[in-house]
C-alpha positions as protocol buffer text, in pm:
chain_id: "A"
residue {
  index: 1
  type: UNK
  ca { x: -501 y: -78 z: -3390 }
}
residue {
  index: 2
  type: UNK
  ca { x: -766 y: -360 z: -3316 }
}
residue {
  index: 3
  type: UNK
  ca { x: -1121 y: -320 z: -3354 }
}
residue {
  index: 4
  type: UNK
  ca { x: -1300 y: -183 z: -3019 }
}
residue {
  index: 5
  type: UNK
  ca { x: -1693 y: -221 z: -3067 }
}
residue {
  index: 6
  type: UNK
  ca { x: -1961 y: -98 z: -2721 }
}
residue {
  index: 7
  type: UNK
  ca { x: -2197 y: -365 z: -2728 }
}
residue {
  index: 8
  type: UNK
  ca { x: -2455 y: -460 z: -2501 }
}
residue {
  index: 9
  type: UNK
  ca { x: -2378 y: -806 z: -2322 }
}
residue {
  index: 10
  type: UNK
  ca { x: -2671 y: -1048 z: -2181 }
}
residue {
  index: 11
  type: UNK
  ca { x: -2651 y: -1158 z: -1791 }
}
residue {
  index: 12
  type: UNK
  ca { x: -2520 y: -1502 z: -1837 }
}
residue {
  index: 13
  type: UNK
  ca { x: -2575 y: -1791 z: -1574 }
}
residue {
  index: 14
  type: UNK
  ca { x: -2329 y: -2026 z: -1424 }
}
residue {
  index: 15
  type: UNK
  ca { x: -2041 y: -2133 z: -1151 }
}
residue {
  index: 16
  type: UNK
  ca { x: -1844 y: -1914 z: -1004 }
}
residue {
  index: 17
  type: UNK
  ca { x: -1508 y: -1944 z: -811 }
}
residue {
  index: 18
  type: UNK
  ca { x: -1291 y: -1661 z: -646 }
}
residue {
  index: 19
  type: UNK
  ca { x: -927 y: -1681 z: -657 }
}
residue {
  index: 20
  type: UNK
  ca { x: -671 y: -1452 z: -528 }
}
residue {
  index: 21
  type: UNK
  ca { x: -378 y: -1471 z: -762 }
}
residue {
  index: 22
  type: UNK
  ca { x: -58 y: -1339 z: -727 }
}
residue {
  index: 23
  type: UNK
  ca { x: -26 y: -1222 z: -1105 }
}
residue {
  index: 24
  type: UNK
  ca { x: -175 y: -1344 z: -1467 }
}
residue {
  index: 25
  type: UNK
  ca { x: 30 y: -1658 z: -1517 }
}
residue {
  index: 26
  type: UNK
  ca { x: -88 y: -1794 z: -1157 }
}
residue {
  index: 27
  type: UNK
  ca { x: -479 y: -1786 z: -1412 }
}
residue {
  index: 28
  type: UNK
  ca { x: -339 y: -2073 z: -1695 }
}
residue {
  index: 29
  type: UNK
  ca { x: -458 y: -2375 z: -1560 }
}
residue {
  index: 30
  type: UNK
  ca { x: -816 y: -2236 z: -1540 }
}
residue {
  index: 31
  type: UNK
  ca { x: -798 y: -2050 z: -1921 }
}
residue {
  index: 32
  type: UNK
  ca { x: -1068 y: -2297 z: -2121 }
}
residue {
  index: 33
  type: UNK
  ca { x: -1311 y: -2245 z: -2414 }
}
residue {
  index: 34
  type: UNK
  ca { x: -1607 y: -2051 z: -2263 }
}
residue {
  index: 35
  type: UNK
  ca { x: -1509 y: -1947 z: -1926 }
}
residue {
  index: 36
  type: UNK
  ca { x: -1539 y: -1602 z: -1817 }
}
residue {
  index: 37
  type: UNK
  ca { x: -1257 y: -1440 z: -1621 }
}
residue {
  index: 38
  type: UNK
  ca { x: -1373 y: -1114 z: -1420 }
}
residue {
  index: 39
  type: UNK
  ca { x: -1105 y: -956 z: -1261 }
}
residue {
  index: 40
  type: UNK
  ca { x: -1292 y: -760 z: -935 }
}
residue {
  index: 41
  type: UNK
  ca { x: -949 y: -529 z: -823 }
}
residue {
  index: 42
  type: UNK
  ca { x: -642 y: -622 z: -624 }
}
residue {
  index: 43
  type: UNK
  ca { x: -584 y: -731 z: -257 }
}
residue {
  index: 44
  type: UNK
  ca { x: -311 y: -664 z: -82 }
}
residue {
  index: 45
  type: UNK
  ca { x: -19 y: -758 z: -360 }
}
residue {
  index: 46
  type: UNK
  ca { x: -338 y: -1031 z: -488 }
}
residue {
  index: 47
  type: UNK
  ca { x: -555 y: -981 z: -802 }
}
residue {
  index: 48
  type: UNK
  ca { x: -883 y: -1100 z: -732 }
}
residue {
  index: 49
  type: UNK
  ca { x: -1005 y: -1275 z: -1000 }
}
residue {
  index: 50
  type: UNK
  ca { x: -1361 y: -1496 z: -1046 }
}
residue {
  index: 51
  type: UNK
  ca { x: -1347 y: -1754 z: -1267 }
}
residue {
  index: 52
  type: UNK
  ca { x: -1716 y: -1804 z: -1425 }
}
residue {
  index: 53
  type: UNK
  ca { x: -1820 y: -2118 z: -1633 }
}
residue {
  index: 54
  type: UNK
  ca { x: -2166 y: -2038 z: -1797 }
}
residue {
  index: 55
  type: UNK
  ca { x: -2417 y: -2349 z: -1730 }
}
residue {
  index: 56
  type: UNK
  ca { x: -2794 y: -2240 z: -1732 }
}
residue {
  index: 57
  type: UNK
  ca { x: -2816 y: -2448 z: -1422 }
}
residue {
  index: 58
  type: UNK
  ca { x: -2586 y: -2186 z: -1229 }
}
residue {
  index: 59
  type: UNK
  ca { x: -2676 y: -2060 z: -933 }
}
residue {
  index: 60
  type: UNK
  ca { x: -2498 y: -1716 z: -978 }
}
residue {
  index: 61
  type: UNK
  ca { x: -2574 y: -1447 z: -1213 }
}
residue {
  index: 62
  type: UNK
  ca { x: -2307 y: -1199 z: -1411 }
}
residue {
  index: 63
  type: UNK
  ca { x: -2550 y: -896 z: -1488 }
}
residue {
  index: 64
  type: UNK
  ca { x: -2583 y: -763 z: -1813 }
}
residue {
  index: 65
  type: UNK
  ca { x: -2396 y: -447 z: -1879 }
}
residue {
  index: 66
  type: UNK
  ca { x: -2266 y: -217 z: -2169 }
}
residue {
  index: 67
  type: UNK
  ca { x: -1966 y: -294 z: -2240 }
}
residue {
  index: 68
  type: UNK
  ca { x: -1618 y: -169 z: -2477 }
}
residue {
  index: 69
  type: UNK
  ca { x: -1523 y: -476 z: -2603 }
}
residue {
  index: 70
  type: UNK
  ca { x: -1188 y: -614 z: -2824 }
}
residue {
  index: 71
  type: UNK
  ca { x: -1061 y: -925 z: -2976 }
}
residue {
  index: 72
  type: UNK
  ca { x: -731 y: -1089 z: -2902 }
}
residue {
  index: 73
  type: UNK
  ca { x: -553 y: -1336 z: -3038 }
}
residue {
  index: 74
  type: UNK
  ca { x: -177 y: -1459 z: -2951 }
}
residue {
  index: 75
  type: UNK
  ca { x: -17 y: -1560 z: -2651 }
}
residue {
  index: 76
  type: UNK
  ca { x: -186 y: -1560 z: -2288 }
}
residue {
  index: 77
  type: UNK
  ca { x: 77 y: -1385 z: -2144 }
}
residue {
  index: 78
  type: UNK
  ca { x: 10 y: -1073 z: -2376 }
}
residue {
  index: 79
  type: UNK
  ca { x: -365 y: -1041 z: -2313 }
}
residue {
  index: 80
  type: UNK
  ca { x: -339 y: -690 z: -2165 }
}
residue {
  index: 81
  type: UNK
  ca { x: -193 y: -572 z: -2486 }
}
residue {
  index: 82
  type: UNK
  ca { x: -600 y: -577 z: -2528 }
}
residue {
  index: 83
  type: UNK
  ca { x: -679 y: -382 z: -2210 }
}
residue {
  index: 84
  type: UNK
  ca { x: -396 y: -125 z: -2348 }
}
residue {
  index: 85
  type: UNK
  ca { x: -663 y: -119 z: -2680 }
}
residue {
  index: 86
  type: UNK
  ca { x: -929 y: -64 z: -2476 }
}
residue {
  index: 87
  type: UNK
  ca { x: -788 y: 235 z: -2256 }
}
residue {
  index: 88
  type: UNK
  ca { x: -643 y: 422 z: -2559 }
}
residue {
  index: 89
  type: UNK
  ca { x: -988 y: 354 z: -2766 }
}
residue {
  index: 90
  type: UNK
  ca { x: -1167 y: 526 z: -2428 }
}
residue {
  index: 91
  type: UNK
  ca { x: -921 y: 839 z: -2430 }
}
residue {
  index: 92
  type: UNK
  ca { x: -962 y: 886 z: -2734 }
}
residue {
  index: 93
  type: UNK
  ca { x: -1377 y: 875 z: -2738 }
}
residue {
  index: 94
  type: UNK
  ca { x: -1386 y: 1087 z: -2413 }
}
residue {
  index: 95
  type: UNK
  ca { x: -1504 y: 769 z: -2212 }
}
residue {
  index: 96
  type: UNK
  ca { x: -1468 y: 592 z: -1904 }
}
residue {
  index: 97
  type: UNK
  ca { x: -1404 y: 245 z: -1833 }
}
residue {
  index: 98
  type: UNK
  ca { x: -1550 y: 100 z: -1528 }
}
residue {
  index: 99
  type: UNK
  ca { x: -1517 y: -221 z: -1343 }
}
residue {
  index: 100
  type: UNK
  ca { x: -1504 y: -548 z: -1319 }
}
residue {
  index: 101
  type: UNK
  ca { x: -1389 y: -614 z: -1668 }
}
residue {
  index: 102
  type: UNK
  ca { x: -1452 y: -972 z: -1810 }
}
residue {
  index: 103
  type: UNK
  ca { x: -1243 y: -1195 z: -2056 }
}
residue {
  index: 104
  type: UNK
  ca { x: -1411 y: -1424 z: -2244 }
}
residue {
  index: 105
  type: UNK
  ca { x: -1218 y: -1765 z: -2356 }
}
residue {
  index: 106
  type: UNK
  ca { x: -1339 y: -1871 z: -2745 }
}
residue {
  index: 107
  type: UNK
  ca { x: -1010 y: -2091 z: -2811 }
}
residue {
  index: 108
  type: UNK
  ca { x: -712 y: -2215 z: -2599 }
}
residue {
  index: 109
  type: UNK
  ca { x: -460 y: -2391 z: -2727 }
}
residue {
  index: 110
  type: UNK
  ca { x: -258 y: -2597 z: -2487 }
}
residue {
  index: 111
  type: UNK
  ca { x: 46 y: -2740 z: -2705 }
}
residue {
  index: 112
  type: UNK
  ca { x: 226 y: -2405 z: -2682 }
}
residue {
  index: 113
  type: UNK
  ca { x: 416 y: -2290 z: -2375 }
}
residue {
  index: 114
  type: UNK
  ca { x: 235 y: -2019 z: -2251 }
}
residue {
  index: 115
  type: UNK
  ca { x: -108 y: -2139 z: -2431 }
}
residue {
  index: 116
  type: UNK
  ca { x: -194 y: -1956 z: -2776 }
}
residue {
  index: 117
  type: UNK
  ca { x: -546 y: -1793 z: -2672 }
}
residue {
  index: 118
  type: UNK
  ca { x: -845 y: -1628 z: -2865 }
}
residue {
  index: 119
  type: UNK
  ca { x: -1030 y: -1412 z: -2597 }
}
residue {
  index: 120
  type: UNK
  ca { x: -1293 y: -1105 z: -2595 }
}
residue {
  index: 121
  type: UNK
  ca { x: -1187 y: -857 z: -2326 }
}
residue {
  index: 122
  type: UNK
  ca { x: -1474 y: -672 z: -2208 }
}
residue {
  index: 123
  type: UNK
  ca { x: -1516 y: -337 z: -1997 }
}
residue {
  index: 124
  type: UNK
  ca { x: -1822 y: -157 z: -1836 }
}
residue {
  index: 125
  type: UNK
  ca { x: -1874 y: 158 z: -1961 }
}
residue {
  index: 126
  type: UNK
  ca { x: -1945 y: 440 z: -1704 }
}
């Protein structure tokens, strides 16, 4: 099982857009080194999802927060084999996991079809 660590994350600065998206795949074009996907709930049939590029210019603000955090690596489409990490890691240490949970990009690698990612996924801890 992969490593799950609770670490306390900084509030980070930067530019902030809101998509609705109709599922994961709908994210690929925005997946790049260093952005910050937070994933705020669903609407309607819609995730809501805020794609965050730190810049210390920014004019918003992701708060700091304790956090359960894993590392992925493989394939974009199977990131939520991490949240699956995460949620079994949290039953198992009598925890909660809280929202909105962030994925951070390190490495994206375009020239495979869906793009081979390394990513943190990160959840508040309630």
């Amino acid at each position: 099982m992969a490593k799950v660590e609770i670490k306390e994350v900084q509030e980070v600065r930067g530019f902030s857009v809101v998509k609705k998206v109709p599922n994961r795949a709908a994210l690929t074009g925005d997946l790049k080194p260093n952005v910050i996907l937070v994933f705020h709930g669903k609407e309607g049939n819609d995730m809501v999802v805020e794609i965050f590029t730190p810049d210390p210019n920014g004019d918003k603000t992701l708060p700091s927060a304790t956090v359960a955090a894993t590392k992925f690596s493989g394939s974009a489409e199977k990131v939520d084999n991490a949240y699956a990490t995460l949620l079994f890691w949290a039953l198992k240490e009598g925890k909660s996991l809280g929202t909105p949970s962030r994925e951070i990009y390190t490495k994206v690698d375009r020239s495979q079809d869906p793009p081979e990612v390394e990513v943190e996924v990160q959840s508040p801890i309630q």
